[in-house]
C-alpha positions as CSV (number, residue, x, y, z in Angstrom):
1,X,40.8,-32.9,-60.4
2,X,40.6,-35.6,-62.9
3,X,42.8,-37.5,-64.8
4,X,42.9,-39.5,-67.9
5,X,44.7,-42.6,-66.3
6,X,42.3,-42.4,-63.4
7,X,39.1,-42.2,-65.8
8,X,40.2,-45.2,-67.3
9,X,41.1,-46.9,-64.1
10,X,36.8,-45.9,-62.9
11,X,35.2,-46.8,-66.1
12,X,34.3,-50.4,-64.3
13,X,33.2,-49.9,-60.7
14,X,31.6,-51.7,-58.0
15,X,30.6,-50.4,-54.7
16,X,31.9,-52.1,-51.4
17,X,30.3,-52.1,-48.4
18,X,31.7,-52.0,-44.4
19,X,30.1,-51.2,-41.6
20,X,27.1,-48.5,-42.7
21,X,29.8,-47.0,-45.6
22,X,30.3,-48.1,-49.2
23,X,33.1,-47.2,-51.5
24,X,33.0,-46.7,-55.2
25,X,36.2,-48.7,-56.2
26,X,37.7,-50.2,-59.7
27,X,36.3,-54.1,-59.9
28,X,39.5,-55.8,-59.1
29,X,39.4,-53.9,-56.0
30,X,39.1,-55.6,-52.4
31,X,39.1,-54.6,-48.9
32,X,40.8,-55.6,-46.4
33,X,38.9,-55.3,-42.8
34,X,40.6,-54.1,-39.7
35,X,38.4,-53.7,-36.7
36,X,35.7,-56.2,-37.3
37,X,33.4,-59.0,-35.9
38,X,35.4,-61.5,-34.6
39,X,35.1,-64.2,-37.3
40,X,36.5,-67.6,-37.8
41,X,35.7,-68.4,-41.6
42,X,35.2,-71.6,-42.7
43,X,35.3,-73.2,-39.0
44,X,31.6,-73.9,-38.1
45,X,32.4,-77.8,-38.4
46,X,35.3,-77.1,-36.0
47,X,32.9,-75.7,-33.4
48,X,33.8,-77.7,-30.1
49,X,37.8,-77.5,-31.1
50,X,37.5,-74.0,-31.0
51,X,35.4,-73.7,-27.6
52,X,37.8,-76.3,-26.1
53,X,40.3,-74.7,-26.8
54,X,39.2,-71.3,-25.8
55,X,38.2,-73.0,-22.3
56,X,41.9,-73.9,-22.1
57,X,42.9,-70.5,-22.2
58,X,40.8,-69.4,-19.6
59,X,41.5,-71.9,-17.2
60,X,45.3,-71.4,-18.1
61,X,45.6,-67.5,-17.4
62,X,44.6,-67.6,-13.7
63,X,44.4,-70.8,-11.2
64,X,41.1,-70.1,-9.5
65,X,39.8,-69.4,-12.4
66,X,36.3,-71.4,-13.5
67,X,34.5,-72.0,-16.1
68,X,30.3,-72.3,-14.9
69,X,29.0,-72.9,-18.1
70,X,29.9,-74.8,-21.4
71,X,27.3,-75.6,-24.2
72,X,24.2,-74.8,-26.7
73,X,23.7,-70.7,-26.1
74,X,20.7,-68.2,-25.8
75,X,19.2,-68.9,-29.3
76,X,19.1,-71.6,-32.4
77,X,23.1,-71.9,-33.6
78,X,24.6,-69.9,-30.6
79,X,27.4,-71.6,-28.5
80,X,28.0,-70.1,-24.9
81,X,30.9,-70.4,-22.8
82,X,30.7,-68.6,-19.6
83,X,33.3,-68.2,-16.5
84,X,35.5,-66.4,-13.8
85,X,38.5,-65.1,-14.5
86,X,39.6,-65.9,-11.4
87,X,38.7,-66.4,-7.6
88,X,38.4,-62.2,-6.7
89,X,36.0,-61.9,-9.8
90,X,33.8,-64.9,-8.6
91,X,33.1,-62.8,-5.3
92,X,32.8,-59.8,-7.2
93,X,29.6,-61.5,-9.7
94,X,31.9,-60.3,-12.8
95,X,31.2,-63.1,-15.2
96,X,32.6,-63.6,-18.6
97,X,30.4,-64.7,-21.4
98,X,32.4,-66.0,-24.6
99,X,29.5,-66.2,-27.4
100,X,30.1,-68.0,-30.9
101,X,27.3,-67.6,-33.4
102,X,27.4,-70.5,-36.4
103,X,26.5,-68.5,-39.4
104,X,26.8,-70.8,-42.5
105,X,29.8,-72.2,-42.8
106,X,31.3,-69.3,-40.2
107,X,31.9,-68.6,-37.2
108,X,31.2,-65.0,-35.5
109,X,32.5,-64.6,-31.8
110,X,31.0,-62.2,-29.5
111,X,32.0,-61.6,-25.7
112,X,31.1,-59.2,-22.7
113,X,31.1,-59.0,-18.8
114,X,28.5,-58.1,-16.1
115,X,30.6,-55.0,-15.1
116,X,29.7,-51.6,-16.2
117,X,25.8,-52.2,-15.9
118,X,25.7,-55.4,-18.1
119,X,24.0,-58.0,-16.6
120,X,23.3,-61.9,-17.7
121,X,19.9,-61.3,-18.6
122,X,21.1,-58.2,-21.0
123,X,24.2,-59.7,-22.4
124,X,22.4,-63.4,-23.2
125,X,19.3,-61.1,-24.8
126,X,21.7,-58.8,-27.1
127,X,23.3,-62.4,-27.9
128,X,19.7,-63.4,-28.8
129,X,19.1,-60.3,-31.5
130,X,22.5,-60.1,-32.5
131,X,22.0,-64.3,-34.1
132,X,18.6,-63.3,-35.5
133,X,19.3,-60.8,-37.5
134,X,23.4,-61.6,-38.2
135,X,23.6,-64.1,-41.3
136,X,26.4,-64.6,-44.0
137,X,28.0,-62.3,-46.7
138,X,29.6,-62.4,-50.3
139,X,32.4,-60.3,-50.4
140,X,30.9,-58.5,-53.6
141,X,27.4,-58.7,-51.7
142,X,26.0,-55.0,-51.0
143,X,22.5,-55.3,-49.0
144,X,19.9,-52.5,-49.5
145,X,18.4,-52.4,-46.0
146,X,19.9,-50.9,-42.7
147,X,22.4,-53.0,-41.1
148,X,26.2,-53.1,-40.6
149,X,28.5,-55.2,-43.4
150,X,31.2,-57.5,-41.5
151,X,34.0,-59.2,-43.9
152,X,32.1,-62.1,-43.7
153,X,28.4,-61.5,-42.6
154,X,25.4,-58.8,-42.6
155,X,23.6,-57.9,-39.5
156,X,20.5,-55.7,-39.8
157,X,20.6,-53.0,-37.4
158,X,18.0,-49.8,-37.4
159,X,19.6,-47.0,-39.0
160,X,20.1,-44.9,-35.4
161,X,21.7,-47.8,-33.4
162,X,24.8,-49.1,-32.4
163,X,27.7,-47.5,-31.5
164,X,30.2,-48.3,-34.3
165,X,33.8,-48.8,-35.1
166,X,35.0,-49.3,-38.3
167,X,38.1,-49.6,-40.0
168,X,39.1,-51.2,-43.3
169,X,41.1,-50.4,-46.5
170,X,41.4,-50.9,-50.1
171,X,43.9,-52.2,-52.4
172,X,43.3,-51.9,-55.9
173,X,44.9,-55.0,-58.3
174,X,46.4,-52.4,-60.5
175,X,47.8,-50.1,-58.1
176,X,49.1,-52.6,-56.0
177,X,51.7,-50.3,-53.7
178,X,48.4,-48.1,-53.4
179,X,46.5,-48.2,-49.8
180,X,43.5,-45.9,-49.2
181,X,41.9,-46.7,-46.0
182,X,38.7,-45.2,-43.6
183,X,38.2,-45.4,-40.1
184,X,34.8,-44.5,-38.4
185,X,34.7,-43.9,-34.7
186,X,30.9,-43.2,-33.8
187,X,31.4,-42.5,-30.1
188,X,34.4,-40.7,-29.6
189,X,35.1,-38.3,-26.4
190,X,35.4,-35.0,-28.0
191,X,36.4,-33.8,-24.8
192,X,39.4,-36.0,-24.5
193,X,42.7,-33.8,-24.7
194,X,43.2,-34.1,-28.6
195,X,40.2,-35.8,-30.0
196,X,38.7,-32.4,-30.7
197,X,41.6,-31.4,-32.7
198,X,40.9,-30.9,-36.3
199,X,43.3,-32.4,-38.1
200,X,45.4,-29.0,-39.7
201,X,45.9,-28.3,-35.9
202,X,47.5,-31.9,-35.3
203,X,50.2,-31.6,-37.8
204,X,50.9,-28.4,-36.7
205,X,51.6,-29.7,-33.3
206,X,53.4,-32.0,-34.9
207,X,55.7,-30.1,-36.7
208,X,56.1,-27.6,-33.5
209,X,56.8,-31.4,-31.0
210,X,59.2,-32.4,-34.0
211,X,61.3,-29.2,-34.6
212,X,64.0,-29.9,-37.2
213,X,63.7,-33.8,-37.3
214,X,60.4,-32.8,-39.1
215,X,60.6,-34.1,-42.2
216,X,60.7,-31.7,-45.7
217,X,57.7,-32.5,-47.2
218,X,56.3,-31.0,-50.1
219,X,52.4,-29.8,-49.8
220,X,50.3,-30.6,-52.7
221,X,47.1,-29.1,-51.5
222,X,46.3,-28.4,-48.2
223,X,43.3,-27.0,-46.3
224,X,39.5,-27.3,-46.0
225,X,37.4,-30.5,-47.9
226,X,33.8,-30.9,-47.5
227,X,32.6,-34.2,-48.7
228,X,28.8,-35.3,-48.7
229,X,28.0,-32.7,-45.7
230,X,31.2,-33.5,-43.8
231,X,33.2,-30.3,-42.9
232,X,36.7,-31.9,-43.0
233,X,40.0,-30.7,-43.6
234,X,42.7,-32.7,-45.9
235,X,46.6,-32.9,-46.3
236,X,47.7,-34.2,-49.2
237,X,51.9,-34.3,-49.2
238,X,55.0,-36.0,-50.8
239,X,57.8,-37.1,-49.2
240,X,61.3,-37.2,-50.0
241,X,61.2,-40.5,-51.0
242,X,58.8,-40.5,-53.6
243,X,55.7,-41.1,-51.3
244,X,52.6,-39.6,-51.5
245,X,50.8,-39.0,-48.2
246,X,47.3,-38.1,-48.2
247,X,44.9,-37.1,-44.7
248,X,41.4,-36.2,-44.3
249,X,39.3,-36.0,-41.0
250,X,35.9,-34.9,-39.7
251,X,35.2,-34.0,-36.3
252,X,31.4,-34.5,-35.3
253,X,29.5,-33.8,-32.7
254,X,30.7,-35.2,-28.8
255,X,29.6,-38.7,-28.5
256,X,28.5,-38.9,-32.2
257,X,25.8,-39.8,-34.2
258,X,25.5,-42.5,-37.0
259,X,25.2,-39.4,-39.5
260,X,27.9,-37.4,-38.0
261,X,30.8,-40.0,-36.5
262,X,32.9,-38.4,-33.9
263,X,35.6,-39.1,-35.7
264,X,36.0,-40.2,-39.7
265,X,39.3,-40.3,-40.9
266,X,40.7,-41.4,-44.1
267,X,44.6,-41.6,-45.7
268,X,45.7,-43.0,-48.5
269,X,49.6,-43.6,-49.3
270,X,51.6,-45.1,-51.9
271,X,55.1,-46.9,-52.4
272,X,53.4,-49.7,-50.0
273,X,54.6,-53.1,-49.5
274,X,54.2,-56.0,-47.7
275,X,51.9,-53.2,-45.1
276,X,55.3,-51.0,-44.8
277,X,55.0,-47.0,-46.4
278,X,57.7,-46.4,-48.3
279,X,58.8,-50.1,-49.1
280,X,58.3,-49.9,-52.6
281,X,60.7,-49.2,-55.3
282,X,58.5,-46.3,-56.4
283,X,54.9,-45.2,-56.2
284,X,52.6,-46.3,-59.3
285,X,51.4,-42.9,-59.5
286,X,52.3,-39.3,-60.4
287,X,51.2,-36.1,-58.1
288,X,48.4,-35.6,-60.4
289,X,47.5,-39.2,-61.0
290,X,47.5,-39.3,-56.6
291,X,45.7,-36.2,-56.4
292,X,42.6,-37.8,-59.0
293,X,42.4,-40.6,-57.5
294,X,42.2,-39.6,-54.3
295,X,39.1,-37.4,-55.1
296,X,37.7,-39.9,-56.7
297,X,37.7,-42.6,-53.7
298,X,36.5,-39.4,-51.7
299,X,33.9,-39.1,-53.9
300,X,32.6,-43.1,-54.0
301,X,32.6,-43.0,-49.9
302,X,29.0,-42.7,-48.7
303,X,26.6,-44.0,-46.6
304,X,25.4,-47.4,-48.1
305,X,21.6,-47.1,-47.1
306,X,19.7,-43.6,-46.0
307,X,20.3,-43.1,-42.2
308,X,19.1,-40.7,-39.6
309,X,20.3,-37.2,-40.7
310,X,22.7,-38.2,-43.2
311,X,22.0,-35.5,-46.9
312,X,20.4,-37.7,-50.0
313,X,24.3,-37.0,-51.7
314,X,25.6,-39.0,-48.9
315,X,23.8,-42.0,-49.7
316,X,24.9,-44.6,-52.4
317,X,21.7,-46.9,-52.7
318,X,18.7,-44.6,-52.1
């Protein structure tokens, strides 16, 4: 569907990029990142506050616990603090390792155990690839090879690795009580009760869990959406106060692969403020007006580069 008001809204774009995804988005568009690399912006020059600080806290949140290393890290502008938690994980070999990565004027914190098959040598040599290939980021900046775009760096990454979770949304100047946000879960456990669940079946369950305390919606279009070679199924309601509600999910394969996430989920919802649904007076938008722009943003999501299995309309830079 489109829509004058929309068109208008489109006819200056830029494309903004998270993790392996972009979105084609109006230019006074920004996003705001939810899941992300650990980042303190502007804080490189505050480097041994922030580890001192961070030491505190360890040795605060148990009494035996230790910290057995405090300094320079694995590789060139890598800090490395690593520690017990306490007395029991001393005996047990499960070491922490708190890793702070300077990248211009930023810094990225990265951290891990030696439990579940992680070792020193394998935790200090991922720390050692991730600061070679992680440097910094322009918001507006969309890199043309593989990687992963943080809210404040780029990392290049091979197009088949690393097992991803993204989540970020988008707020538009001149919508400002729209939201429309995405959240990719590469690795998901299909076979965990409910993860396989398309996402038709999930409001059914939760209208049949809710009863009568379900609230009267009304359905603007409902049912199957395939978007760049993901089967997906969308919901797109109003409520009674004005809101518009919109849902879309793919299900991928068990485990997931960069092409096909476990999980991809987007929503969009209006009459937002200050992060609450519904808080605003009234939505900027008319049913129609939702309904276009929705497409539209649905339209603009993509892969940013070419990866493994992912169609050529999937891609945004090719």
């Amino acid at each position: 569907m489109t829509n004058p008001r929309i068109e208008r809204l489109f006819e200056h774009t830029k494309l903004l990029c998270f993790g392996r995804y972009v979105l084609t988005a109006p230019v006074e568009s920004r996003l705001a990142f939810g899941r992300d690399f650990p980042t303190l912006p502007n804080q490189a020059k505050d480097i041994e506050k922030v580890m001192e600080a961070d030491r505190a806290k360890i040795l605060a949140a148990h009494k035996t616990a230790e910290i057995n290393y405090f300094g320079k890290g694995p590789a060139p502008s890598t800090w490395l603090i690593r520690s017990y938690m306490d007395d029991t994980a001393k005996k047990l070999g499960l070491e922490g390792f708190r890793v702070y990565y300077i990248v211009g004027p930023h810094i990225f914190k990265g951290g891990d155990g030696t439990d579940n098959g992680e070792t020193a040598e394998s935790i200090l040599d991922y720390a050692s690839d991730t600061a070679k290939n992680l440097r910094a980021r322009e918001p507006d900046e969309v890199p043309n090879e593989q990687g992963l775009c943080h809210e404040f760096g780029f990392r290049q990454l091979d197009g088949s690795k690393g097992n991803v979770l993204t989540q970020v949304g988008l707020h538009m100047a001149s919508l400002p009580d729209v939201v429309f946000s995405v959240q990719s879960n590469q690795t998901i456990n299909a076979n965990f009760p409910g993860n396989s669940d398309g996402l038709l079946k999930l409001i059914a369950d939760r209208k049949r869990e809710a009863g009568s305390r379900y609230p009267k919606l009304t359905t603007l279009r409902e049912g199957k959406k395939k978007i760049h070679g993901w089967d997906g199924e969308e919901s797109l309601v109003r409520r009674p106060d004005g809101t518009q509600d919109f849902e879309w999910m793919f299900i991928g394969e068990n485990g997931g692969s960069v092409a096909r996430p476990g999980n991809l989920s987007v929503a969009m919802r209006t009459k937002v403020q200050a992060d609450r649904v519904g808080a605003a007076a009234a939505s900027s938008l008319n049913d129609e007006e939702a309904i276009a722009l929705w497409d539209k943003l649905l339209d603009g999501l993509k892969f940013r580069v070419a990866v493994p299995g992912a169609p050529a309309d999937a891609v945004a830079i090719k």
